[in-house]
N, C-alpha and C positions, 0 to 999 in steps of 0.2 A: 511376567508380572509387571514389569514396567510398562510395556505397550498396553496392556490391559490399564493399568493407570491412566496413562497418557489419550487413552479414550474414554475413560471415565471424566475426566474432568472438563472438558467442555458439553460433555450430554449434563454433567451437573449442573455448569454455571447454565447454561441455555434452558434448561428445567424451571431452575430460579429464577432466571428472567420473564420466563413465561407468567409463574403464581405471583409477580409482582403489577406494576403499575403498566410499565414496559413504555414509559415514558421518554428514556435513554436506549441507547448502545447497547448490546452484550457483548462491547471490546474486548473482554477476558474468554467468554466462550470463544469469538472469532481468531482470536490472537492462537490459544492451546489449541485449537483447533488446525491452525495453519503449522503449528511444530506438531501433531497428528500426522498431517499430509506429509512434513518435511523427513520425518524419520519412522515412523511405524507402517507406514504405505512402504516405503523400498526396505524394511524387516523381510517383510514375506514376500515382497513380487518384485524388487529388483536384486541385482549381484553384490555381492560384498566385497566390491573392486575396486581398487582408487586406479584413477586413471592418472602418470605422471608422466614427466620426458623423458625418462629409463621403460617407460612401456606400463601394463597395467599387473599393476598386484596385488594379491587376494591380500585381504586383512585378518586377522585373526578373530575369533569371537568372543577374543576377552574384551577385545577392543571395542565391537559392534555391540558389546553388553554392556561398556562400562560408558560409551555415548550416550543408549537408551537412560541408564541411571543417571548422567550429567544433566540429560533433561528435562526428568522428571524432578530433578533438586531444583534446575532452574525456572520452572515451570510453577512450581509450587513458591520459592522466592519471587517471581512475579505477580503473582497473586497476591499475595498476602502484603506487599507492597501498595496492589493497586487497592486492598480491603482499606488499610492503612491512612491515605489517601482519602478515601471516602469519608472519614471523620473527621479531616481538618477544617477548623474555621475560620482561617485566615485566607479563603479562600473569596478571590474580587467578585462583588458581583455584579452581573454584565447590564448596562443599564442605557446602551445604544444599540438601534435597531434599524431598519431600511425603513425609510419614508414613503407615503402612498400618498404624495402630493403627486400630481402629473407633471411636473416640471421636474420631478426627481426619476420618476420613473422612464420618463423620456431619456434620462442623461444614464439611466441603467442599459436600458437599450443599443443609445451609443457604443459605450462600451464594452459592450456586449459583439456589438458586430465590430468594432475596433481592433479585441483581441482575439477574434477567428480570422482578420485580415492579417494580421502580425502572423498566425500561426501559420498561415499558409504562403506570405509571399518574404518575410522577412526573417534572414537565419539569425541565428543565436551568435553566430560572430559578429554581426555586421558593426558591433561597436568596439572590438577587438577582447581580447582579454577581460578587460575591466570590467566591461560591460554583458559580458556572457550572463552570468549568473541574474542580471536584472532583467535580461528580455526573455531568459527562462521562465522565470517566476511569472513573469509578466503572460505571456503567452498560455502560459498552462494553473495558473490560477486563477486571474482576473474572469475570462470567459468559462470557465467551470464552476465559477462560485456563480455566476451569473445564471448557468445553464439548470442549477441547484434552487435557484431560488423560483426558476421557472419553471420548473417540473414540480413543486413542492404546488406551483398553484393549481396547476395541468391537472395534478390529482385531486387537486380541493374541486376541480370544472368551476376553477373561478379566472377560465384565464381567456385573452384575444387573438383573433383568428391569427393577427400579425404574430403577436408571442409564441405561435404556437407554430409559425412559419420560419421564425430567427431560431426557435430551440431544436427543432428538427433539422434544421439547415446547418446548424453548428455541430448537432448528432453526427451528420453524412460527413460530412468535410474534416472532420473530426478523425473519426475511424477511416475513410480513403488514405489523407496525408501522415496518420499513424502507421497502420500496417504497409501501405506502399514506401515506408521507410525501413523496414525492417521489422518492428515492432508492435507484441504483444500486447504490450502494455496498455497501450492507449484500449484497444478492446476491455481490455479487464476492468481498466483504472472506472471507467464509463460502467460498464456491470457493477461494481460497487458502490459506488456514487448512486445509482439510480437504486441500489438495492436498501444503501443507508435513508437516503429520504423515503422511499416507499414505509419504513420501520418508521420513520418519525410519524406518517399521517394514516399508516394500518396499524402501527403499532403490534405489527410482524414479520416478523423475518419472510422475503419471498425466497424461500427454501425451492420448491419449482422451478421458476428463473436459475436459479442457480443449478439447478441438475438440467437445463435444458442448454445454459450456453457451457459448463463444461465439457460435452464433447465436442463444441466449435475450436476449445483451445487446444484440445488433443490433437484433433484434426490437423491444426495449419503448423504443429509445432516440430513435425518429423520432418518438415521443407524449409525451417528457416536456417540452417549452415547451407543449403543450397543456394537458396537467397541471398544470404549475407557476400559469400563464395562471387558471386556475378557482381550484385549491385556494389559492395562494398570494396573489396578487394580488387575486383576488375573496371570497376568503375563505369559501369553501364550506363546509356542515358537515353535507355527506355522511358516512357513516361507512365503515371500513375496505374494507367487501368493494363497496359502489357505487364505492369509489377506486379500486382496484382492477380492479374490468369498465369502469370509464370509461377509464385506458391501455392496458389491452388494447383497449376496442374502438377508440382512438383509430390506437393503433401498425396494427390491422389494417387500417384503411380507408384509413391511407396507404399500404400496403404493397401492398393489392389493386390499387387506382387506379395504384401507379407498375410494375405486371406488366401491366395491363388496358391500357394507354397504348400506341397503334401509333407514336409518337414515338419512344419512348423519353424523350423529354424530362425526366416527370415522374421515372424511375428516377433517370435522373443527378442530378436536385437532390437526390434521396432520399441516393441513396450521399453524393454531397456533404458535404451535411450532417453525416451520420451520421460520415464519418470525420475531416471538419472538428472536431468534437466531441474525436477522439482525438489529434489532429495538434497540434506542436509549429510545424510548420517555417515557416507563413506567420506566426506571429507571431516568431520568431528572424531571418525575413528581414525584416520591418519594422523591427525593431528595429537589425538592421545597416544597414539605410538610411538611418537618423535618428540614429545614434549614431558618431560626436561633431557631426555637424554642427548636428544641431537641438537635441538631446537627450548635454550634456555627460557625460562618464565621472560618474557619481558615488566612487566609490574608496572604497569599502567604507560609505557611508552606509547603504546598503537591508540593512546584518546589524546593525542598531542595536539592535532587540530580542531577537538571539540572545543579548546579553550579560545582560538583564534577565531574562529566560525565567524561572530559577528562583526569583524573586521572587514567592511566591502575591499571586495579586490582593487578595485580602481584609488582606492589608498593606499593598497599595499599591493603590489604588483607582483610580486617574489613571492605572497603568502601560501603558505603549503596547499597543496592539493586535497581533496577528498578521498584521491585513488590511492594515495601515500602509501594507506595500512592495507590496504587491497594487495600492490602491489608488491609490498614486504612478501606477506604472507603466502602468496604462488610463487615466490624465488624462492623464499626460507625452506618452505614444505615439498619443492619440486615436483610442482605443477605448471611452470612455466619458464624455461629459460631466461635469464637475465635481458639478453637485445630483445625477444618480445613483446614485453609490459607496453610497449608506447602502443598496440592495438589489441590488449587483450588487458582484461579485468577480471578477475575471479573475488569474490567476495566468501566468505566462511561461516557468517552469521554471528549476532551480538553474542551469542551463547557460544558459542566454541573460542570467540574472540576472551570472552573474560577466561576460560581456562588457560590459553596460550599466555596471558596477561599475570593470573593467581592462582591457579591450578583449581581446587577441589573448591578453595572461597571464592571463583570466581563468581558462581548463583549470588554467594549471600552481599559480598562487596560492591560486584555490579548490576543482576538481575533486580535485586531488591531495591535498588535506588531505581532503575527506571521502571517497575512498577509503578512509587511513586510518581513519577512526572505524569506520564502514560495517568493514570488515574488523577491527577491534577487537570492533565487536558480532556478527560472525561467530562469530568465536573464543569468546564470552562465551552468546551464545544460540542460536545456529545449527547447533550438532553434536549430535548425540545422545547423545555422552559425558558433555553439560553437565549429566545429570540430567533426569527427569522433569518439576520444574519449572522450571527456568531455559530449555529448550529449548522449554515449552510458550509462555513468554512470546514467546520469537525467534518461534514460529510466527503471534500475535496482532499481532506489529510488524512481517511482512514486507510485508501492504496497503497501512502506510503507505509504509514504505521504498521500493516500486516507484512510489510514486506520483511520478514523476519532472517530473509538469507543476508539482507546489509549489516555490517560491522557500522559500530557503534558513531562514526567519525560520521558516514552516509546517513544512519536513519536520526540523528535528532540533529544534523549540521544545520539544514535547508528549512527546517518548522517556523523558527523564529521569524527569517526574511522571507520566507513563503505568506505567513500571515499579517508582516508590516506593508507587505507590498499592497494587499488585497484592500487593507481599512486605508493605507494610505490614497490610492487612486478610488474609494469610494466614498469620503470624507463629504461630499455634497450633496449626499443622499442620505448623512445620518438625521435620526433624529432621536431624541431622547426618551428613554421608557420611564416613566413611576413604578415604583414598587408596589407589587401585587401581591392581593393577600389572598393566603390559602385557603383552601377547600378542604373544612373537614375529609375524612375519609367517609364518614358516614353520608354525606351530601353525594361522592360520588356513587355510592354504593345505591341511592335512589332513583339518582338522576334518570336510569333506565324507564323506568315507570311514570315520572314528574319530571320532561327535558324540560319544563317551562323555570325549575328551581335553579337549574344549572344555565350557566354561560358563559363560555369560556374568555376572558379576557385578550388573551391572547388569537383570537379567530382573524384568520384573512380575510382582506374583503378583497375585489372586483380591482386588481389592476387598472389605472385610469389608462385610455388613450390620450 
């Protein structure tokens, strides 16, 4: 009954998104949607095993049932947070945009190919410490908010042969130096990104795209401890494109081996695996298991460095880590021996996090507050009214937002200085909007038949060279 919930509520909100304007995001369908994948996909087709350093052990099903319930409370406290949210009117309204002077759009461009040369030849330590978290930001916001604003005109076919040369080229180089480091993410982050701007200017979800690259992710994801295992640990110094044909050929030869198999045997550790990778739920029901018997409430210890967060490091050199609550939480639960935390992270998710925190209030004390926010930054980045740039950023921060397996300290640390950096370094390209006035409902409802009544204030024009 609970899984049966937990798929009901994103076919609803996405339903309602449809019969509406579709102006915005359906962040609440995509959000229920990805705790869907995280625990009612490994219900029926993964194991009910926690994997720990005493070896793997089955969990019980009171356990596996009373996760399913923890999430549909917190799922539903999310919601109605982010409903909540939706009514407030103390909400700013966004009233800076990117400028279509060519002197502005030139200096977009700059920066543009500035932060694909960052990402590719300069590492995130080069300024020690202090400086980590700025060239992060910098490298993977600055050129994505960029690539955002230039795909949004791609689609309008209001854009230049050049523009269409730097966004492709930032595409390629983009996903080479992502996955030839390890990483998923950068593929995904990119499929979402272009899936959020495509919603702003079809004003639909590309559902398609999305069932055609996830089995790109299935694919390459049974070869990455292979990978990791060489390039990381052994310290290889292959270059990009042998990194590359070494997970491909790794992902292939498991995948062959576990079809070729007259067991089946090999397939099922395969899927295993692979969706163990995306599953929340055998770690939510260990955690119910051990918590409070083994493993006391903590009461809001593990949000210690949400309050420090906007303290840049290079003032505070000492300032706690992001991986702090991470790495409590795989000593405490025994998932990871104490000496190995310095190369392993395991995260739990916001929602198993607030039980470990308040037990049974942990949906309504902390789910229900970050609905609010989460539907604050809806309202703020997530409509298409908010402006060319304000909207390109919500498209850049939705990767992280759905990333629902981070604890609480990881998914709202990084938002504030992720978005200061972005208006900071494009401050000479702002320029000022007037407030625009609405469009009856009924003016839209014609415009089909009379476009000559209709015109959109907010229309692109023709990037200058």
């Amino acid at each position: 009954g609970a899984a049966f919930g937990l798929c009901c509520l994103p076919w609803a909100s996405y339903r309602k998104w449809c019969r509406g304007d579709r102006k915005g995001v359906p962040l609440f369908a995509l959000l229920s949607g990805m705790y869907w994948l995280a625990y009612v996909v490994p219900l029926f087709w993964g194991s009910h095993e926690a994997t720990l350093v005493t070896g793997r052990r089955v969990l019980s099903e009171t356990a596996i049932s009373a996760s399913l319930y923890l999430t549909l409370s917190g799922i539903l406290a999310l919601g109605l947070g982010m409903k909540l949210a939706a009514h407030f009117r103390w909400m700013p309204s966004v009233r800076v945009d990117i400028s279509d002077l060519p002197n502005h759009w030139n200096y977009l461009r700059i920066i543009f190919i500035v932060g694909t040369l960052v990402k590719i030849f300069i590492p995130i330590t080069e300024l020690g410490g202090g400086g980590r978290q700025i060239i992060s930001n910098f490298e993977n916001m600055v050129p994505s908010v960029s690539f955002a604003i230039f795909l949004r005109y791609y689609l309008r076919r209001k854009i230049s042969d050049f523009d269409k040369f730097l966004m492709f080229g930032y595409v390629l180089i983009a996903l080479v130096v992502g996955i030839s480091s390890g990483w998923l993410g950068s593929f995904i982050g990119f499929g979402i990104i272009a899936m959020i701007v495509y919603t702003y200017e079809r004003h639909k979800l590309p559902l398609t795209a999305a069932l055609i690259v996830l089995p790109i992710i299935l694919f390459f994801q049974p070869g990455k401890e292979a990978f990791r295992a060489r390039y990381w640990k052994e310290g290889s110094a292959d270059g990009y494109t042998e990194r590359i044909a070494f997970w491909v050929e790794s992902s292939w030869n498991m995948w062959a081996g576990a079809t070729t198999d007259p067991t089946g045997q090999k397939g099922q550790r395969l899927a295993d695996a692979t969706l163990h990778r995306l599953s929340l739920l055998q770690q939510t029901a260990n955690v119910i298991e051990n918590t409070p018997d083994r493993v006391p409430y903590q009461y809001g210890r593990l949000y210690s460095y949400v309050a420090v967060t906007f303290i840049p490091r290079f003032l505070w050199p000492d300032k706690p880590s992001v991986n702090d609550a991470n790495h409590w939480y795989q000593v405490s639960y025994g998932l990871t021996m104490p000496g190995q935390i310095a190369s392993v992270s395991i995260a739990v998710g916001t929602l198993a996090e607030s039980y470990i925190n308040f037990g049974w209030l942990g949906p309504v004390l902390i789910m229900f507050p970050l609905g609010m926010f989460l539907g604050s930054l809806q309202r703020i980045f997530l409509h298409a009214d908010a402006g060319l740039l304000f909207s390109s950023i919500g498209a850049v921060l939705i990767p992280q937002l759905l990333s629902v397996e981070s604890q609480m300290a990881e998914y709202v640390a990084g938002l504030a200085q992720q978005v200061f950096v972005v208006l900071l370094v494009l401050i000479p390209v702002f320029k000022y909007r007037g407030r625009e006035k609405l469009v009856p409902r009924k003016v839209f409802a014609q415009s089909a038949n009379r476009p000559e009544i209709f015109r959109s204030n907010t229309s692109l024009q023709k990037p200058p060279l």
